[in-house]
N, C-alpha and C positions, 0 to 999 in steps of 0.2 A: 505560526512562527514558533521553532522551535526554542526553548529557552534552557540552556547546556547550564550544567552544573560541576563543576569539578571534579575529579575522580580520588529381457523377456526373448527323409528317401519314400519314396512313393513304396506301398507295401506289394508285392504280387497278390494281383487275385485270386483266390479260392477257383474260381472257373468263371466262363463270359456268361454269366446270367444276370440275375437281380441283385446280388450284393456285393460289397465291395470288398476291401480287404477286412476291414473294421470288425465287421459283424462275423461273429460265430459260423462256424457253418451248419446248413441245414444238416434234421435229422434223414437216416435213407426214409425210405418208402417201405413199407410192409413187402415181406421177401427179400430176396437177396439183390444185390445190385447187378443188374443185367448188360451185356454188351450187347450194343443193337445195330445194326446195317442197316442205315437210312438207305432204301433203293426210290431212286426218281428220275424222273426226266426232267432236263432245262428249262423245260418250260412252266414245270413247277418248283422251281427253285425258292420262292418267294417262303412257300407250302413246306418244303423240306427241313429250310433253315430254320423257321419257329418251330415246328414240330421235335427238332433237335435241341432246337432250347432249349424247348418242356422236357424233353427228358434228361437235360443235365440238370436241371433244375430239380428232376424228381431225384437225382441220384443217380441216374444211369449212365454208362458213359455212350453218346451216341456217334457212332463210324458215318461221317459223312465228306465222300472223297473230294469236295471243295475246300471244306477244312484242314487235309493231310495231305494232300498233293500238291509238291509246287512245279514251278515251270522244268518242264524236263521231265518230269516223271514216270513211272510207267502204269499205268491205267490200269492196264487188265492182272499186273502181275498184282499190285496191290487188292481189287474188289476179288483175286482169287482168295487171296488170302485172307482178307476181313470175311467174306462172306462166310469160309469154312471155319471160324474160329469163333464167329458170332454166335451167342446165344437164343436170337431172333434173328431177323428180315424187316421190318417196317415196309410195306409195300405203300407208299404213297398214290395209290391210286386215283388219275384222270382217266379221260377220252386219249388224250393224247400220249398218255403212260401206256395205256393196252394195246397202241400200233408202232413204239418203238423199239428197234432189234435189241438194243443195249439193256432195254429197262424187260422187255419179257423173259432175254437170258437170264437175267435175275430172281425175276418171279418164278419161271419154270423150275430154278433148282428147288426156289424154298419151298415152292408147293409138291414138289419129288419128297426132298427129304419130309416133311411133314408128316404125309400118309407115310412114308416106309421107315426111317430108323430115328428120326430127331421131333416127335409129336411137339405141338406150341410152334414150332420153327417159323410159319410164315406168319404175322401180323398185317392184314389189309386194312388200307386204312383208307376211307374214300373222301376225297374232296370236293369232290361236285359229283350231281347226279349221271351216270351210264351204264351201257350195256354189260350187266358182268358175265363174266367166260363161267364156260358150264362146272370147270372144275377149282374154280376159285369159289363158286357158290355156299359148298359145305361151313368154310372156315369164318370162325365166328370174326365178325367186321368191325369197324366205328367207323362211324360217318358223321363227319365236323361237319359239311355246310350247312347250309344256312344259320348258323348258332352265333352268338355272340362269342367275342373273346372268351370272355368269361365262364360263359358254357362249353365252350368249346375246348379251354384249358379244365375245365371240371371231367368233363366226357374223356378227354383222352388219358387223363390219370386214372380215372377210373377201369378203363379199359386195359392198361396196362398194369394196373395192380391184381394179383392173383386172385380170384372169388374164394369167398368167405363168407360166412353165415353176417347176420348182420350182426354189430357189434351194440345194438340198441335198442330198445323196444319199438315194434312196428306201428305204427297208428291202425285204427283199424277203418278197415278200407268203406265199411259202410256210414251211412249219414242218421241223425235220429228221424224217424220215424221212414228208415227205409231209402232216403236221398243218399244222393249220389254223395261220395268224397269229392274232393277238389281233388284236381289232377297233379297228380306230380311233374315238378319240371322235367325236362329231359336230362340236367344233370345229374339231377338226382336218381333218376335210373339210372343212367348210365354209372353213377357213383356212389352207390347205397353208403346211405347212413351219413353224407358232407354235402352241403351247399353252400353257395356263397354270394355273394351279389357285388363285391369288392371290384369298382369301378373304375381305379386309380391302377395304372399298370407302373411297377417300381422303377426307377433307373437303372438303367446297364452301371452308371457309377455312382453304387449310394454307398454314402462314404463318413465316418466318425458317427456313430451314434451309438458303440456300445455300450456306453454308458445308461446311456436313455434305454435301451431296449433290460440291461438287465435290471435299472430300477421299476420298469414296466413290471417285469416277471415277479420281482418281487413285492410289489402293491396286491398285484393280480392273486399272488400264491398265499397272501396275509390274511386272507377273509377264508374262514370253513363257513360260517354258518347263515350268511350272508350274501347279496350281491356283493363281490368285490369292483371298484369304480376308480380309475385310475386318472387324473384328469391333466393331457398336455397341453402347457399353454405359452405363449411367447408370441415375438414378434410376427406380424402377416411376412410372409417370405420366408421365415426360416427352417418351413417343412415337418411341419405335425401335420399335415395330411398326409405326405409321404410318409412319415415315419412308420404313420396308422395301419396305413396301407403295406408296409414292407412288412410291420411285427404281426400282423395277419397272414400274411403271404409266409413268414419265417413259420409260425407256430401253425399253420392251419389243420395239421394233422394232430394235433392236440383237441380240436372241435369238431363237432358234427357238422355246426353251420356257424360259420364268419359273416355276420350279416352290418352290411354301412345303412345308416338309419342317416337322412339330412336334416341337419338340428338346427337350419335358419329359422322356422318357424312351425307353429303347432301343428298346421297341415303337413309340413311333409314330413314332419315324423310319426304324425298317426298314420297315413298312408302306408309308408315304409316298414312299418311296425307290424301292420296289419297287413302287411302283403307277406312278411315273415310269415302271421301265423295261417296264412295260406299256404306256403310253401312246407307249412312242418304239420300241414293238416290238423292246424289248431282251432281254425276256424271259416267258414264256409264262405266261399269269394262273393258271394250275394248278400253275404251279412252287413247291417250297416254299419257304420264305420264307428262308432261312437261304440255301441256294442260290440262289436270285434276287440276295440283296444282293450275295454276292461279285460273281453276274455283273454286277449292274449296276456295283459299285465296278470292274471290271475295264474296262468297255466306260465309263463314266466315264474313266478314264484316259487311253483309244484315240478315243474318240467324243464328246468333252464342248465341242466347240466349240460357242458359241453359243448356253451352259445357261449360265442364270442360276439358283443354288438360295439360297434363304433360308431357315436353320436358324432358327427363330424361338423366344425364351426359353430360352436352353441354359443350363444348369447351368453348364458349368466344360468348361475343353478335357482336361482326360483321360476323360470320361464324353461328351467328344464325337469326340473325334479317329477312333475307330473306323469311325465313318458319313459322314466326309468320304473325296471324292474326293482318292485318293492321289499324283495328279500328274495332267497331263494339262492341255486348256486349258478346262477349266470356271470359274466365277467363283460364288465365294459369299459371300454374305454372312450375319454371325451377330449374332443380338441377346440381350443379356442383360445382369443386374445387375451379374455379376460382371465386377472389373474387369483380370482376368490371362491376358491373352490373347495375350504376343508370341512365344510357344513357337510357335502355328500361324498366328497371322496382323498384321496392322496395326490394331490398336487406332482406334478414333474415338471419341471422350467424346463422347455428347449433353446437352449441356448444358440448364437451363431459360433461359423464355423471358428476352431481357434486357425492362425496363422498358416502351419503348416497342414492343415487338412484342407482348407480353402486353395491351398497351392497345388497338392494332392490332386483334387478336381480339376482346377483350370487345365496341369499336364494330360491327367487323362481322359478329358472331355474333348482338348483341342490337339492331343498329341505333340504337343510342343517339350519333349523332355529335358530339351537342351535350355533350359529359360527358366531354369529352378529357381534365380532369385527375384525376376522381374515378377514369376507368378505371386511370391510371397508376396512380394511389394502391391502387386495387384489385390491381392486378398486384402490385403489392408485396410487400402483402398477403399473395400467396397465392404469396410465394417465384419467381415464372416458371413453378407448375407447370401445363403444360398441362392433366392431369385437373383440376385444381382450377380454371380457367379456366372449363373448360365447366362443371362443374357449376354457378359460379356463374353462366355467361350463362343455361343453361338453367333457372337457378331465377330468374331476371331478367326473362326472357323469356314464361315461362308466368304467372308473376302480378303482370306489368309494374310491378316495382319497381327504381327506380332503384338504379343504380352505386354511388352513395355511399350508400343506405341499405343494399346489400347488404353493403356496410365493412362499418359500425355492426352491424350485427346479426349480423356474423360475428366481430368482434371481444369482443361480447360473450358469446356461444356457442360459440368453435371449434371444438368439438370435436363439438358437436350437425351445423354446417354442411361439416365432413369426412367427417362419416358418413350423408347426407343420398339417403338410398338412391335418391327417387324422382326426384333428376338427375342421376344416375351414369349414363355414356354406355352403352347395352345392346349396342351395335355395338363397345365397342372396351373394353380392358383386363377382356373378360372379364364386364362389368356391373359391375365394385369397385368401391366407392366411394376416396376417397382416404385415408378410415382403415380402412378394411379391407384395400386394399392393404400399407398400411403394416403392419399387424397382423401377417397373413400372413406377411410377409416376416421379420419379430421372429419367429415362429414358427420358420421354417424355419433361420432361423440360429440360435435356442436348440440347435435339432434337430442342430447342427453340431458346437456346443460351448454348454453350457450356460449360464457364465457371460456370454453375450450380452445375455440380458435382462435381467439385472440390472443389466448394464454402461451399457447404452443407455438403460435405466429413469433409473439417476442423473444420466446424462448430460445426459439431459432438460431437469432440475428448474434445470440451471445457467444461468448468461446465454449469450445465441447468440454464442456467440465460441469461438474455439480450445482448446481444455481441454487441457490437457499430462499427457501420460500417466502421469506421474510422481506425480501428484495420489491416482489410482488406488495404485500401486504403493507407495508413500512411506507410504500413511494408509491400508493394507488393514486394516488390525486395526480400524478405527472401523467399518468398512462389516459388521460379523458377519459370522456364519457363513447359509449356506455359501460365501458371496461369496468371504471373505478368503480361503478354502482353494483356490479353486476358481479363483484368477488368483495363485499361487506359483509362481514359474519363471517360466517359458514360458506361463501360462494367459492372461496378461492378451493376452501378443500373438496368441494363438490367439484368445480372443474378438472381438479387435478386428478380425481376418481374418475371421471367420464375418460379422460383421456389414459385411466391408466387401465380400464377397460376393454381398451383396442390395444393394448400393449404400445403405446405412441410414447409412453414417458415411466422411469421405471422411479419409483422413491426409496430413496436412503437418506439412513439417519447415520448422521456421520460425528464420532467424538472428537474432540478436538485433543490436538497432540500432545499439547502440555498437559491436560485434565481431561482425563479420559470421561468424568461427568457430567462435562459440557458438552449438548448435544445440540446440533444445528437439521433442523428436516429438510430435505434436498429434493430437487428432481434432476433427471439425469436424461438427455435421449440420444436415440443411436446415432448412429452420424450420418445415415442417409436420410433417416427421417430428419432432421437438423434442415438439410440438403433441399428437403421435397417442402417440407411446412415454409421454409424460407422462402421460396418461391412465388408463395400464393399474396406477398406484399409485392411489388413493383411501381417506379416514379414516386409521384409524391409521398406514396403511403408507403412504402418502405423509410424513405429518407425522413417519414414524420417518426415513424416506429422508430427510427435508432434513437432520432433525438429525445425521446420519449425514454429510451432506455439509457442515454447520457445522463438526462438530470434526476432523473430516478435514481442512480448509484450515487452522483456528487450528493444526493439526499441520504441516504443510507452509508454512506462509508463515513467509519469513524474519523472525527476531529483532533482526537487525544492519543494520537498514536506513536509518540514521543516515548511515555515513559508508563502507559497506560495497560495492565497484561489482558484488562477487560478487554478493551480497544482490541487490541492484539488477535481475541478469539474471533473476533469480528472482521477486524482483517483478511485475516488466512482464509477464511470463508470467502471473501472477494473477491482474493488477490488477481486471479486468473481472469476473472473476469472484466474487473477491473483496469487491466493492464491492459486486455485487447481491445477495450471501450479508449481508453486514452489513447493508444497507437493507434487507432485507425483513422484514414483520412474521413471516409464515408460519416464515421459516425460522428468525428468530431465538427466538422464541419457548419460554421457559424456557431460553435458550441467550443470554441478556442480557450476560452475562458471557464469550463466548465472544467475543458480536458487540461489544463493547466491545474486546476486544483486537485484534481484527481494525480497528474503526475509528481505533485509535491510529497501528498499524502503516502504515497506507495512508495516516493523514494524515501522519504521518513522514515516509514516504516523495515524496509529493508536495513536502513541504518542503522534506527534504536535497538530494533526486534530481533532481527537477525546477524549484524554485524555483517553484512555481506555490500560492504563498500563499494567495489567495484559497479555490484549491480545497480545502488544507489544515484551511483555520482550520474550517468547520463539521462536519468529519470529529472533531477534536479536540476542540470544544466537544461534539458530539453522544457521544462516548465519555465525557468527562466527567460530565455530567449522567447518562449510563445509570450509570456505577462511584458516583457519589453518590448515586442514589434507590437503588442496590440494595445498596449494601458501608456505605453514610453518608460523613460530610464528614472522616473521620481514617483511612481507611483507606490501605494503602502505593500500591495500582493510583489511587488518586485522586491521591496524589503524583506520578506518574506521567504522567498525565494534564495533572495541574499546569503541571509541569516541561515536559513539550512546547510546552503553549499557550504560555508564558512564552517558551521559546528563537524562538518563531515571533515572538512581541511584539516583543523586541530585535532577529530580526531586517530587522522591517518599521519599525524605528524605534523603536518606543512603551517606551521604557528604562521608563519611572517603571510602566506596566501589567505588563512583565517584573520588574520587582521586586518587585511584590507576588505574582505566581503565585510566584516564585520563594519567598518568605519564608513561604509559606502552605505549601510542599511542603518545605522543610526544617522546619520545626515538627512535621508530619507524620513524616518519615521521622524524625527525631531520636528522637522518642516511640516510635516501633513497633521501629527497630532499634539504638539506642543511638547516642552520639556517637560513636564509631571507627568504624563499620559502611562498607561500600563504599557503600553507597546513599546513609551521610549525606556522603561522600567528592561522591560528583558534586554535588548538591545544593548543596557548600560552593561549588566548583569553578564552579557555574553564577552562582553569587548575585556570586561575586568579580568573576565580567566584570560585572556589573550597575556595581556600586560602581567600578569601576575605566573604565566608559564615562560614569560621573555625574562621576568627577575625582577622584573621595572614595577618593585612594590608600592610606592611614592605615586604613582598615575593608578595601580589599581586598588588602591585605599581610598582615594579620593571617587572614583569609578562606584567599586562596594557601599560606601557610605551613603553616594546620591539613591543609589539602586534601592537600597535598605529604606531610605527614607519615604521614597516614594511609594513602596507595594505596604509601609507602615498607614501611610495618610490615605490610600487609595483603595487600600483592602482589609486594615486594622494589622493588628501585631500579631494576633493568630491565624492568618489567610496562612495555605501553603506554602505560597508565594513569598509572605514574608519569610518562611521556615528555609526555601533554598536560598535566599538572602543571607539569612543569617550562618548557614553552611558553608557558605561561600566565603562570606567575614572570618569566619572564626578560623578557617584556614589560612588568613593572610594573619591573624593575628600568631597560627603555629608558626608560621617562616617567621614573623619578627621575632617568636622566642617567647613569647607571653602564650604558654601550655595551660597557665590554669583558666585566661579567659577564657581562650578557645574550648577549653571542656567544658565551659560555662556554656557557650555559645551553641557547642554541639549538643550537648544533651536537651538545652530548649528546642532546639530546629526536631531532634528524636521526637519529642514529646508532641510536638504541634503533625508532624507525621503521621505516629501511630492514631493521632485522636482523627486526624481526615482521612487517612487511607485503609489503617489498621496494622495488624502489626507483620505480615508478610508480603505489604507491596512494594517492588524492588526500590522504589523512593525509602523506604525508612532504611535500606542495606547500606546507604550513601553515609548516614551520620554513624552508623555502626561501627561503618568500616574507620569513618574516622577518628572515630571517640578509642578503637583500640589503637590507632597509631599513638595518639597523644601519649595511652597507656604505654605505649612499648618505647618513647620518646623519653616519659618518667622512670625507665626502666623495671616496670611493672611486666616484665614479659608474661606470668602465667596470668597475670588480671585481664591482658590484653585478649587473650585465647577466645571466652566465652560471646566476646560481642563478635568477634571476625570469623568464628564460625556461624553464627547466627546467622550472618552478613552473608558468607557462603551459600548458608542452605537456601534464603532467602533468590540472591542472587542463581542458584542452579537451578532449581523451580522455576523461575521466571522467566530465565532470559537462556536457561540452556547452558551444559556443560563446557560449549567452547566458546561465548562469547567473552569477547577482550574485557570484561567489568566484570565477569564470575573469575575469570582467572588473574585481575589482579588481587582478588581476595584471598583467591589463591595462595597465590606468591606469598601472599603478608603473611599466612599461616602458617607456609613453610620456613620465613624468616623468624617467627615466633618458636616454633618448636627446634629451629636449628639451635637457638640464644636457648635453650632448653636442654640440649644435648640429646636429642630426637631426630637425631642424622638420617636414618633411615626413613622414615614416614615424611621428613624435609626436602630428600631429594624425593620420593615418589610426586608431593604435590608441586615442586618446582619443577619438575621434568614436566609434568603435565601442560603447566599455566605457561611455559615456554614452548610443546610444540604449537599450544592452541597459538599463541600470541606470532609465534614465527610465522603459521599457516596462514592466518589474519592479516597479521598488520607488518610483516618482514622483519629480516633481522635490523635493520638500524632503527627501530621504535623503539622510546623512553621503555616502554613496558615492556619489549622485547627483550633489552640487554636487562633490564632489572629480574625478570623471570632465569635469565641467565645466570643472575651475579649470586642471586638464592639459590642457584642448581651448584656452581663452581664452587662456592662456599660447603653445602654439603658432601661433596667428594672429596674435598679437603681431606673436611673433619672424619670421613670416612677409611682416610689412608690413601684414598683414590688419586693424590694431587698430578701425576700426568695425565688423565681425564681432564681436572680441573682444571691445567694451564691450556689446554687443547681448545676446551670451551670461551676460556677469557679471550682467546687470542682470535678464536671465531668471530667473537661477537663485538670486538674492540673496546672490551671494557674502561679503558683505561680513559678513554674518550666520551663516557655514557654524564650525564648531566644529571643522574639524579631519578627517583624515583618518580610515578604520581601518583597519587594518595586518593585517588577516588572511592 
């Protein structure tokens, strides 16, 4: 019961390869950049287009007449022309290439010009095994099949880039004691001096990471004498393996060999590791494995120039640190969830996508270019998660449904359209979908420490906002067992680590606004994870979880959020959360009376704390109505209820509707706790300012007086309590006219203040402010100055520059310095305390027009007086009642 006291364009791409607009573009290839005539037959077309790829990818521009010819075109006039201007031929050689009239006319010229005026001119390039023609024989060839992608894009770089001595030191080809070397891959022949094993092929749309890639470059470029170790890590879905995988593919000609090492577990990174230093003939493929890795970590230390390795999903750096190279000039990079990585190397967050890159993709994944705003909204949507991006272009795209109905119907399903198996990427994260991801992940951090799932289960069910740890901690005992036992101590921060280990929950320490000193520890999760962990309650065990997280808050939300600025910090922290626990039916549900208390508290606090009326008043009204349909119309929490609506009345004006809450809630409380009771103490206390802002001093002396009496016998003469009593007194004694009791009165109520609160909680700003009126009433104007600014500073700090209580101290200071002849600095803080006061509370409030009458008075005195009649006549001064003295 409150007890009142008186006063946030898609870019063209670079060309149709691996990267998007975003990313830099690749450097060329050694030599000059070549024009090339892809020559092929239809029936390898499959064969030509990637082959095309790779070479725009290397830098070349590739002449392939599916790409340049549209309908209507002319065929032969064009492959005359490309083919005479082309620097190469590319002969994509089949069976079925060597018997067609189109594709031999081709071959015959390049193999003419070749031998006679344009040497290099034909490029044969075989796709599958046949008979080759006797005079194609000569010309040196590549032959892709049977090879892996991977090899297969190594071979053919290699092949088209000009021979050159090698640019490295050769291993040497023999073994100790006369044994054979290990064989070299086939790329590696075909590509002296680079391999690679990079198993992740990039998107056609990889899009916003330059940022990421150039803080890559510059981790990587920070280390001379050292491994340099660069570690990305974030949410499952937001593409550090892609990233890996692209800043490999971007830089690869920076490296000898780009090698992906798999960091789940100690087996397959020694394998991996060890099949490197097979491949770089570091050590002999029959060596056993245990010996092999030392040797290679050794010859890694001595021999690592120009290795790029990518640990790909590590666990954690002490279950990695073992299979990294120990010094030396190697470069690694590592991707994982977890976020603790500055022991062995430089940290990079990947972030999700922002707003307009996530829309970016959706257009040019699904080609929907005309939908630029549903995509944004779509992005949103789906947090920036990249998985969750594709899955939706790929379910957009296959059964050509628009952007914005793919919202609507993931909005109303999420949890269906998270787990949506049959557009989950099969190339990349694995095949997961994006709740299964998430799931997984919950698992494995259960598997850490237990109380994770639980943790993140309730974490869920709250609003998407900061949730303060202390919520957890503070109200364990509501959450059962085994929860509550299972986060004592040290459990709660241990859960919150297991979970911030898969990247499922991010922590921030958040200051609070008014005192940047005071700091609350948070967690925070993304909003699909929210989505997916919510999920895993259903029926009873959901509807227990909420209730669970109902009386848990009515436990932890402050009580004293009246006039309280500790409270207050404690608030702000909640608020959000708070608000959605009390509005919601699901959670309130059989907990009517919980969420009644809660929406008291919040609209108080919006009232005292923020002055933000409006939002208050239907928090209050909505508490009301819930404590009356379920306790009835005499019960004490209706009183309650009452009494807030009522002080909110008074103080938006509406005295005569504050009078009757007011009288309707002492009737109440009188009956339930007798007439001496503290409860009927405030009650009287509140009703007195009513009668004493109506005039009707004669009912609120006798009001003050009971008021007084009772928090003297019930709480002693120094309680607080008695001290706003006696504030409240000594104010009806200033309206009869007796100044000197009243400053008798104020300066004890001061005194009992400072000794409970101290001397800058906005309760002591109350007698301050009034103890300088009295002064300025005795015409003591500069004596008055020192407590009303006090009062000010007191009052700004606390409650904030535009609340209605900092600005009527305001005012007063302006009327002090105007009775001063400080015209100027009178109108600056009267202008202020009246637009705060107009923005607030409108112009017909007591405090409104008195804000006024201190502004019109200073333009006066200023010479300004058509200004000032302008003002008076705004604000109907002539009709205002009088000041209030709070």
């Amino acid at each position: 019961m409150r007890l009142t006291e008186s006063p946030v364009v898609v870019a063209k791409r670079l060309r149709p390869s691996f990267f998007g607009p975003m990313m830099r573009q690749r450097r060329k290839p050694e030599g000059r950049v070549a024009d090339i005539f892809v020559s092929y037959t239809s029936s390898d077309r499959d064969w030509a287009f990637w082959i095309g790829q790779q070479l725009e990818a290397l830098g070349h521009v590739a002449r392939v007449h599916e790409w340049e010819i549209s309908a209507g075109g002319n065929i032969p006039a064009w492959m005359e022309e490309r083919h005479h201007k082309a620097d190469h031929v590319l002969l994509v050689v089949s069976q079925n290439y060597l018997t067609k009239d189109y594709s031999n006319w081709e071959r015959y010229a390049a193999e003419w010009a070749s031998v006679s005026k344009r040497p290099n001119f034909a490029w044969p390039v075989f796709i599958e095994p046949c008979d080759t023609p006797t005079l194609l024989t000569p010309f040196k060839r590549c032959d892709l099949y049977g090879l892996s992608e991977v090899d297969a894009r190594a071979r053919l770089a290699g092949y088209v880039t000009p021979a050159a001595k090698p640019d490295g030191p050769v291993p040497f080809p023999g073994g100790a004691g006369g044994a054979k070397a290990p064989t070299e891959h086939p790329a590696a022949v075909a590509f002296p001096g680079r391999i690679s094993n990079i198993p992740i092929a990039v998107p056609l749309h990889f899009l916003g990471r330059d940022d990421a890639i150039s803080r890559i470059d510059a981790a990587l470029a920070a280390e001379q004498h050292r491994a340099a170790i660069v570690t990305l890590h974030g949410l499952r879905g937001v593409g550090k393996t892609t990233l890996a995988a692209a800043y490999a593919e971007l830089r690869h000609e920076d490296y000898r060999a780009t090698w992906w090492i798999r960091a789940q577990s100690p087996e397959t990174m020694r394998a991996d590791l060890v099949a490197l230093g097979v491949r770089l003939g570091w050590v002999s493929a029959d060596a056993k494995e245990e010996e092999a890795l030392a040797r290679m970590r050794e010859r890694l230390g001595e021999k690592g120039v120009r290795l790029l390795l990518v640990y790909d999903n590590a666990i954690d750096a002490k279950g990695l640190s073992p299979f990294l190279p120990p010094s030396g000039p190697a470069r690694v990079i590592v991707t994982s969830t977890a976020p603790n990585w500055r022991k062995i190397g430089a940290p990079v967050e990947i972030r999700v996508w922002p707003q307009t890159t996530g829309a970016d993709y959706l257009i040019a994944r699904t080609g929907r270019a005309g939908e630029r705003d549903n995509a944004e909204a779509l992005s949103e949507t789906l947090g920036g998660l990249p998985l969750a991006h594709e899955q939706a272009a790929a379910y957009c795209e296959r059964l050509d449904v628009a952007l914005g109905e793919y919202r609507r119907r993931f909005d109303n399903t999420p949890a269906h359209f998270l787990d949506d198996e049959k557009h989950a990427p099969v190339e990349h994260n694995d095949g997961q979908t994006v709740a299964k991801s998430f799931s997984l992940a919950i698992d494995e951090a259960t598997k850490l420490f237990s109380a994770a799932e639980p943790l993140i289960a309730y974490a869920a069910l709250l609003a998407p906002e900061p949730i303060p740890i202390f919520l957890f901690a503070e109200a364990r005992e509501e959450f059962g067992e085994p929860f509550a036992s299972q986060i004592v101590g040290d459990g709660l921060e241990e859960a919150v680590a297991a979970l911030r280990a898969f990247a499922l929950v991010d922590r921030e320490t958040i200051a609070d606004e008014r005192d940047p000193s005071i700091t609350t520890e948070t967690i925070r999760l993304h909003r699909l994870v929210r989505l997916a962990a919510a999920a895993r309650r259903q029926g009873e065990a959901l509807a227990a979880a909420r209730r669970a997280l109902m009386e848990a808050m009515v436990k932890v939300y402050p009580e004293d959020v009246d006039k309280n600025p500790i409270a207050w910090r404690r608030a702000r922290r909640l608020d959000a959360l708070a608000l959605d626990l009390s509005l919601s039916k699901e959670a309130s549900a059989g907990l009517e009376r919980s969420a009644a208390h809660l929406l008291d508290g919040l609209g108080v606090y919006r009232f005292a704390a923020l002055a933000a009326y409006s939002e208050a008043k239907p928090l209050l009204k909505r508490s009301l109505a819930i404590r009356e349909k379920l306790l009835g119309p005499n019960h004490p929490e209706v009183a309650t209820s009452l009494s807030n609506l009522a002080a909110l009345s008074n103080a938006q004006g509406d005295v005569a509707r504050a009078r009757q809450r007011y009288e309707r809630a002492l009737a109440i409380t009188e009956d339930s706790f007798g007439p001496e009771h503290p409860f009927t103490a405030i009650c009287l206390g509140n009703l007195a300012i009513v009668f004493h802002d109506l005039n009707d001093l004669a009912r609120a002396r006798s009001l003050y007086e009971r008021t007084l009496k009772i928090w003297e016998k019930t709480s002693g003469p120094d309680d607080p309590n008695s001290a706003m009593a006696l504030n409240n007194f000594a104010r009806l004694l200033q309206a009869q006219g007796d100044l000197a009791g009243a400053m008798i009165l104020f300066e004890r109520s001061l005194a009992l203040r400072e000794n409970a609160f101290g001397p800058d909680h906005p309760m002591v700003a109350t007698p301050l402010n009034n103890i300088a009126i009295v002064l300025r009433d005795q015409g003591d104007f500069a004596g008055a100055q020192p407590p009303t600014r006090r009062a000010l500073e007191i009052r700004e700090k606390a409650l904030g520059a535009d609340h209605p209580e900092t600005n009527v101290t305001r005012a007063n200071l302006a009327y002090l310095l105007l009775a001063e002849g400080s015209a100027h600095e009178a109108l600056s803080l009267a202008e202020k305390a009246l637009a705060a006061h107009d923005k607030v509370l409108g112009p017909g409030h007591d405090w409104t027009m008195a804000s006024a009458r201190f502004a019109a008075d200073a333009l006066d005195a200023l010479g300004r007086s058509g200004e000032a009649t302008a003002m008076r006549t705004r604000y109907g001064l002539l009709k205002a009642r009088g000041t209030s003295r709070r």
